[in-house]
C-alpha positions in Angstrom: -53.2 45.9 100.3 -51.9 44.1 103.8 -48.6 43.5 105.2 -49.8 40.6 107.3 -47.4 38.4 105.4 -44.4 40.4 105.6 -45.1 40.8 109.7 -45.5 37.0 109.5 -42.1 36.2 107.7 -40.0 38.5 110.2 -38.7 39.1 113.6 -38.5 42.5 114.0 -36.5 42.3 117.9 -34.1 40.4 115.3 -33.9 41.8 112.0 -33.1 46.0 111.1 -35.8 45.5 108.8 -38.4 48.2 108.9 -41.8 47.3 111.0 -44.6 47.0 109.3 -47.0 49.7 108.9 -49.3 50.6 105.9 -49.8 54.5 104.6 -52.7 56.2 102.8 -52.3 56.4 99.2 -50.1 58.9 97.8 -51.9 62.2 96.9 -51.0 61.7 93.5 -50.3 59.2 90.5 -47.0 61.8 89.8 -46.2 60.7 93.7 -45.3 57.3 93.8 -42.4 55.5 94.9 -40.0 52.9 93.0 -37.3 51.2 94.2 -35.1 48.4 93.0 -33.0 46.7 96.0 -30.1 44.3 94.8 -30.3 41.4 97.5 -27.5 39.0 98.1 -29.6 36.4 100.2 -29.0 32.9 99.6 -29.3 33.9 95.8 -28.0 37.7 94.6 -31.9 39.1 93.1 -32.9 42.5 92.1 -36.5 43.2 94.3 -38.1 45.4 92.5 -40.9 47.8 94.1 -43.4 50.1 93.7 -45.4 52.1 95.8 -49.5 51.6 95.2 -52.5 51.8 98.1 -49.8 52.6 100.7 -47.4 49.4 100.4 -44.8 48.7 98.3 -46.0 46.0 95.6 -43.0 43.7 95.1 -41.0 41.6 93.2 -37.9 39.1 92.9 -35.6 39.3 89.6 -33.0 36.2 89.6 -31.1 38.7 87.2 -32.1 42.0 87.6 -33.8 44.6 84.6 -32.7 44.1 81.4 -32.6 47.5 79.3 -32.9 45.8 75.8 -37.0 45.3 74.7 -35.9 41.8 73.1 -35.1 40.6 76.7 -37.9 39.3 79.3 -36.6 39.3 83.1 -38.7 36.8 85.0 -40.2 38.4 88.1 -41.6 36.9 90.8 -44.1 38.5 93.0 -43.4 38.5 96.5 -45.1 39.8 99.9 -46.5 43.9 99.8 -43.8 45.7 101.8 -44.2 49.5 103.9 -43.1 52.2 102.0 -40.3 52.4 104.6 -38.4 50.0 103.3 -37.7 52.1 100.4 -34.7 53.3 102.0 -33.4 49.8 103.9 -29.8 49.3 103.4 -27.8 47.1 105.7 -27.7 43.7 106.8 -30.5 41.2 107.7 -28.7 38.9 110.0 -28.4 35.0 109.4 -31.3 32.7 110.0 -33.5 35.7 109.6 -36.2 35.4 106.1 -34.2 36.9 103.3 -30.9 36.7 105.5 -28.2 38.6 103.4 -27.1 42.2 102.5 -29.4 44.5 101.1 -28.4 47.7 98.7 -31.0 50.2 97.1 -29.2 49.7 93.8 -31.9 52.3 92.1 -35.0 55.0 93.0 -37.3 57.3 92.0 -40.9 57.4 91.1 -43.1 55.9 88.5 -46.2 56.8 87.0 -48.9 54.2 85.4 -49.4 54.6 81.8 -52.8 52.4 82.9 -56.1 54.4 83.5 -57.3 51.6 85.7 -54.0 50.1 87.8 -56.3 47.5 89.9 -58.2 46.5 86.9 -54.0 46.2 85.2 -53.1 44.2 88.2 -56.0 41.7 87.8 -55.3 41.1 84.0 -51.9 40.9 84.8 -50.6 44.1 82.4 -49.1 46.8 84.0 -47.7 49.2 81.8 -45.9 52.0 83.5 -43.1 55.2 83.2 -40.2 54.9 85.7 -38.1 58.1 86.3 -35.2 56.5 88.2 -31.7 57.3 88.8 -30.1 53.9 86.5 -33.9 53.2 85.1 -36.0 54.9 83.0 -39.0 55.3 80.3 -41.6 52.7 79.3 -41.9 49.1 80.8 -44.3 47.0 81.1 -45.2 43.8 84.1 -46.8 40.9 82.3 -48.1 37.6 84.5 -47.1 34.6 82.6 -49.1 31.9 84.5 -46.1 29.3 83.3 -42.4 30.1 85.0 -41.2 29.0 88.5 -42.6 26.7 91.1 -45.6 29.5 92.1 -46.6 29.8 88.5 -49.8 32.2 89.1 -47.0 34.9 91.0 -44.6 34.5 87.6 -44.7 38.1 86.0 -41.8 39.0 82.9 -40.4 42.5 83.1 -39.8 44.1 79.9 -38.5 47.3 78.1 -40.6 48.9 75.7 -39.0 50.8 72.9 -38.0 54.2 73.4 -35.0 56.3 73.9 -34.2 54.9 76.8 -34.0 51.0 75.4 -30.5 49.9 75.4 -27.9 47.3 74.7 -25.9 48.5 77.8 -25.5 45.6 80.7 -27.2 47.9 83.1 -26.7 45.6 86.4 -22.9 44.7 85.6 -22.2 49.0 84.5 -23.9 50.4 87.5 -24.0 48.2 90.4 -23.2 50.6 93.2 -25.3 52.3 95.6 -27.9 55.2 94.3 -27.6 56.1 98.4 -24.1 55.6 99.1 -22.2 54.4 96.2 -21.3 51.6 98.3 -20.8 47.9 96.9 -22.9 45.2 98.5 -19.5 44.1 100.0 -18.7 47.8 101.7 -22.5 47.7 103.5 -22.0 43.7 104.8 -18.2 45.1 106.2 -20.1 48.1 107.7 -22.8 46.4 109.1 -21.2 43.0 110.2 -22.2 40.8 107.6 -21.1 38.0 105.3 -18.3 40.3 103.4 -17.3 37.2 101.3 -20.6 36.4 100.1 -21.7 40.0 99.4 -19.1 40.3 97.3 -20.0 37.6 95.2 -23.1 40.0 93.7 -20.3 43.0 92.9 -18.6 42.3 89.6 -15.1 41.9 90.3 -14.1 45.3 88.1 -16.0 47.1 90.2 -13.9 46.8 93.0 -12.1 50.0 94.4 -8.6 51.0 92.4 -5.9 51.0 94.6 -4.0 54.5 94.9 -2.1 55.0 91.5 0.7 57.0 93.6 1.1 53.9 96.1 1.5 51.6 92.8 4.2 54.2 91.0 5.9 54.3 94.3 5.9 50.5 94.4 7.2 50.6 90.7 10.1 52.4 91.6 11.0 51.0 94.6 11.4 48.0 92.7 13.1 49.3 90.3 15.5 50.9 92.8 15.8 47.7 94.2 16.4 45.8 90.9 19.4 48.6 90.2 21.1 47.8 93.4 21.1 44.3 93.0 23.0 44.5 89.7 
């Protein structure tokens, strides 16, 4: 595994990205590391990760995971990323490759359900268990060698049946945070970013409630105020 490409792609005296830097493997297949980042670039994307020969092994998802088994996600593999990167939240500024705020919208570890991953990899099958915070069970990364303008990087992500399967719109009912419950709009305000454009990948429910005493008190100043025109 190399992270000569993502070192190529980035300026790191720019960018709070983390510097490249590849680890041994973890000590165990009970070890590894999964992440899904949601990534308001010039696109919103879900990128999801996982941790194998001391990178993260990574891919773009237009539209994020999909908990239902009858739904395919296309997934396009990207650059290997350090496993530091796990934990990147913030803002990569303008101009910058993949310029845009970033959230870790899930984590946890995974665990391949495939004896041989490399040999899974190669074939372009890799079934696996995620033990997440928003995803869980069986899934499974299938190349397609037919979707997108780099057809031999087009994989489809996809549920397998078990308990965890669902008809829930996982991406639109849990799209803050798993660090910091944050919204992608709160981390581009904290970090000087694009607020108006981050705020395009919330959904617009999602936002904040206002305070319910500052509306009641509202309500019945107007009232008061209605009264005392009359």
């Amino acid at each position: 595994m190399s992270l000569e490409k993502y070192k190529e792609k980035r300026n790191f005296r720019v960018t709070p990205e983390p510097s490249a830097e590849a680890h041994k493997s973890a000590s165990s297949k009970s070890d590894l590391l999964y992440v899904i980042q949601k990534h308001r670039a010039s696109q919103l994307h879900y990128d999801f990760r996982l941790e194998w020969g001391g990178v993260l092994l990574s891919w773009a998802i237009p539209k994020g995971p999909s908990l239902d088994p009858s739904v395919k996600r296309l997934a396009m593999e990207v650059e290997d990323h350090p496993l530091e990167y796990g934990k990147f939240e913030g803002v990569i500024p303008e101009g910058e490759y993949g310029g845009g705020t970033v959230m870790v919208w899930d984590n946890g570890q995974w665990i391949p359900e495939s004896d041989n991953v490399e040999a899974a990899l190669e074939k372009g099958d890799l079934k696996f268990t995620l033990m997440g915070k928003k995803l869980q069970g069986s899934w499974v990364l299938v190349r397609t060698h037919g979707f997108g303008s780099k057809p031999e990087k087009s994989w489809l992500l996809i549920k397998h049946r078990d308990k965890f399967a669902s008809q829930k719109d996982i991406v639109a009912e849990e799209p803050r945070s798993v660090l910091s419950k944050r919204l992608l709009a709160d981390i581009a305000r904290e970090n000087g970013g694009d607020v108006e454009r981050a705020a395009t990948g919330d959904p617009a429910k999602a936002a904040k409630p206002k305070d319910k005493s500052a509306r009641g008190s509202s309500k019945s100043a107007g009232r008061r105020t209605s009264k005392n025109a009359h």
